[in-house]
C-alpha positions as CSV (number, residue, x, y, z in Angstrom):
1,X,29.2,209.5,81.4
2,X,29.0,209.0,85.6
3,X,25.0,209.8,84.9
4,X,25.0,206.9,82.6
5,X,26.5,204.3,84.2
6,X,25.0,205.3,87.7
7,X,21.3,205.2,86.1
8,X,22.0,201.9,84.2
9,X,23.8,200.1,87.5
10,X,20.4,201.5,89.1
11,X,18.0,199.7,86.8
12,X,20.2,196.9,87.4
13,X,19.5,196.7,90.7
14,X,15.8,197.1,90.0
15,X,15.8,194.6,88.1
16,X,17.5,192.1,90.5
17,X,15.2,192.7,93.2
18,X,12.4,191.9,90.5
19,X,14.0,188.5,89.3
20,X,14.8,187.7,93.0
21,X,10.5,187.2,93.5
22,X,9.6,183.2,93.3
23,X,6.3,184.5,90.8
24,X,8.6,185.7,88.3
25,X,11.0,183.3,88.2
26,X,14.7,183.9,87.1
27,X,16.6,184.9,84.4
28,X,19.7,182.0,82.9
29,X,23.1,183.3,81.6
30,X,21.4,183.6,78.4
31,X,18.8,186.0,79.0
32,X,16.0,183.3,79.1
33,X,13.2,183.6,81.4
34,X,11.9,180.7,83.6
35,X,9.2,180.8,85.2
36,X,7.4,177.8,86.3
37,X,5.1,179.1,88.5
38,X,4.6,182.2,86.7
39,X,1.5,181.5,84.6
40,X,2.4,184.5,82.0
41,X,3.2,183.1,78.7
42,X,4.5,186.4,77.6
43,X,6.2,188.5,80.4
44,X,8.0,191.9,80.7
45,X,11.7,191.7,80.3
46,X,14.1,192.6,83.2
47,X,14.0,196.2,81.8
48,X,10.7,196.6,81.1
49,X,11.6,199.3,78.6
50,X,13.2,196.9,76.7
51,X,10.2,194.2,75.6
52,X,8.4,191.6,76.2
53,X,10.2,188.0,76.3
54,X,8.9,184.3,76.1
55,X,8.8,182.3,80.0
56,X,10.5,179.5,78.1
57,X,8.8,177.3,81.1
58,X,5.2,177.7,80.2
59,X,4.2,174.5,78.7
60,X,3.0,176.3,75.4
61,X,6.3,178.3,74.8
62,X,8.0,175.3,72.6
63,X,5.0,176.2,70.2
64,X,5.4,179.5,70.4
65,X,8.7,179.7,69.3
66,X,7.8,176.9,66.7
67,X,5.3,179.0,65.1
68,X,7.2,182.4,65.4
69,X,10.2,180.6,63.7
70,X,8.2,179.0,61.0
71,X,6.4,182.6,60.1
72,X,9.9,184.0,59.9
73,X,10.6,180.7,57.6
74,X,7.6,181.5,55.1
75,X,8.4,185.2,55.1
76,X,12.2,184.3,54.0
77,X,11.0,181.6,51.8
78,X,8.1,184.2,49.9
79,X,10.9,186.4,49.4
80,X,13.5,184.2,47.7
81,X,10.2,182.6,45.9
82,X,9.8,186.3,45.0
83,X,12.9,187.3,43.9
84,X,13.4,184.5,41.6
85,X,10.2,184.9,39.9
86,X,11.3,188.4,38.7
């Protein structure tokens, strides 16, 4: 269990030193990256291992999650539609 801990308080660390960097912006106590002078719409998250998250800066993010929230609408929607039919 020391292993563990020791590797995950390293990639910590790591990633501090990354979010630190004016390019990639900062992280809020959500988990939300800003980036305003990052031009990434799309970046790596602090562990890259972990995904890919939205720089809730970029000025096309608000349709982004518009559009990723409306296909996950449609695919509930379809379903219920679905369901019902049966």
């Amino acid at each position: 269990m020391g292993l563990a801990l020791e590797r995950r308080s390293l990639l910590w660390q790591a990633s501090d030193v990354l979010e630190t960097s004016p390019m990639n912006g900062w992280y809020d106590d959500f988990g939300f990256y800003h980036g305003p002078r990052d031009p990434r719409l799309i970046v790596p998250k602090r562990i890259p291992i972990m995904g890919w998250t939205i720089n809730v800066s970029h000025p096309k993010a608000p349709l982004l999650v518009l559009l990723t929230c409306g296909a996950i609408g449609l695919g509930i929607l379809a379903q219920v539609l679905f369901q019902a039919g049966r």
